[in-house]
N, C-alpha and C positions, 0 to 999 in steps of 0.2 A: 446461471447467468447465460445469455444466447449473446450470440455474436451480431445480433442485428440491434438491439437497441445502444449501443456502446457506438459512438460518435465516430465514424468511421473507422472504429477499432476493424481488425481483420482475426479472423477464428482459424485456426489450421489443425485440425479434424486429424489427430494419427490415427492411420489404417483405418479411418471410416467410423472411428469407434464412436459412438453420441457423447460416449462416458467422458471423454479426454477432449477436453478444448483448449486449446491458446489462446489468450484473447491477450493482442499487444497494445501500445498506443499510436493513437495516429501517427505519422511521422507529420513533421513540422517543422519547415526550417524557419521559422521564425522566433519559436520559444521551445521547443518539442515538450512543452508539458501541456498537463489537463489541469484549470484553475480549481481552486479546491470548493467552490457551488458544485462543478461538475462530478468532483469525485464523491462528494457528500451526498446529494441529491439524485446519481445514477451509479454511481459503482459499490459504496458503502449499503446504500440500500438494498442493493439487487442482491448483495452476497450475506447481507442479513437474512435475506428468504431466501437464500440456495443453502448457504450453510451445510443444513439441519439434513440434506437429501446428499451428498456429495464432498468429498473433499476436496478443498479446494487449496491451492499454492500462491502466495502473488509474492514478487519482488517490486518493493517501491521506497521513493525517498521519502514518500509523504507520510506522514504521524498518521494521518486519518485513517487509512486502509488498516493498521493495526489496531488501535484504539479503539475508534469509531465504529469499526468492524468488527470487534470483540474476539479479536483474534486467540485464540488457544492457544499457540507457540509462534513465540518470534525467536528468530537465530540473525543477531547480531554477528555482522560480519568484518571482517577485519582484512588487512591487505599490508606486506611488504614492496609493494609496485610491482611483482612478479605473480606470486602464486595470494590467491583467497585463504581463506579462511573463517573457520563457525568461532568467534572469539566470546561467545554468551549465548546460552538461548535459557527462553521462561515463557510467563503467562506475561502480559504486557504491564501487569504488577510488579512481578519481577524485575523486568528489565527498563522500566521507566525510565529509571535516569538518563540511562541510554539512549532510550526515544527522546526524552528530553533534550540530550546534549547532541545526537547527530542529525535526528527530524526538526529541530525545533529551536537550534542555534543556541542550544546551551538555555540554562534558567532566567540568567538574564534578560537573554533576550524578550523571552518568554512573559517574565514578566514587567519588561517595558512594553510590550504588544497588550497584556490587559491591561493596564496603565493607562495606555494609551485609547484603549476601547473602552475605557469608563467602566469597567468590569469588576 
């Protein structure tokens, strides 16, 4: 993934290396997220065809980036308000429900949104 088709995302290059990129998200004071067309359609995709060349790392709240992205390991993270925590990690098989209950507002929710989309 390059740093130039990511919607004003910004790339920070350590020590020059090509191998090592940051790519963060715009900042935004209005929503500071990316709606999920955008992350389906330009960031899901683009790391479906990096993948395979590169390891790649993302922190995100969105289900997509792991699911969608066919992520190999997610590490469920956990917090006392002080210090983090790895409180799960797996295949996105594995830790589904989890995606379900902290990406996707619990099964319920979930499935009143297909419900709701005639799904």
């Amino acid at each position: 993934m390059t740093a130039g088709p990511v919607a004003g995302g910004a790339a920070d290059r350590r020590d020059e290396d090509p191998e090592q990129e940051q790519l963060s998200a715009p900042s935004c004071r209005a929503s500071g997220n990316l709606d999920n067309a955008f992350i389906y359609n330009t960031v899901v995709r683009s790391l479906l065809g990096t993948k395979g060349k590169r390891q790649l790392i993302f922190i995100s709240h969105n289900a997509n980036v792991p699911v969608l992205g066919a992520a190999e390991r997610v590490f469920v993270m956990g917090s006392d308000g002080k210090r983090g925590r790895v409180s799960l990690q797996g295949t996105v098989d594995e830790v589904k429900d989890h995606i379900e209950t902290l990406l996707e507002g619990g099964r319920g929710a979930f499935l009143l949104r297909k419900e709701r989309y005639g799904l």
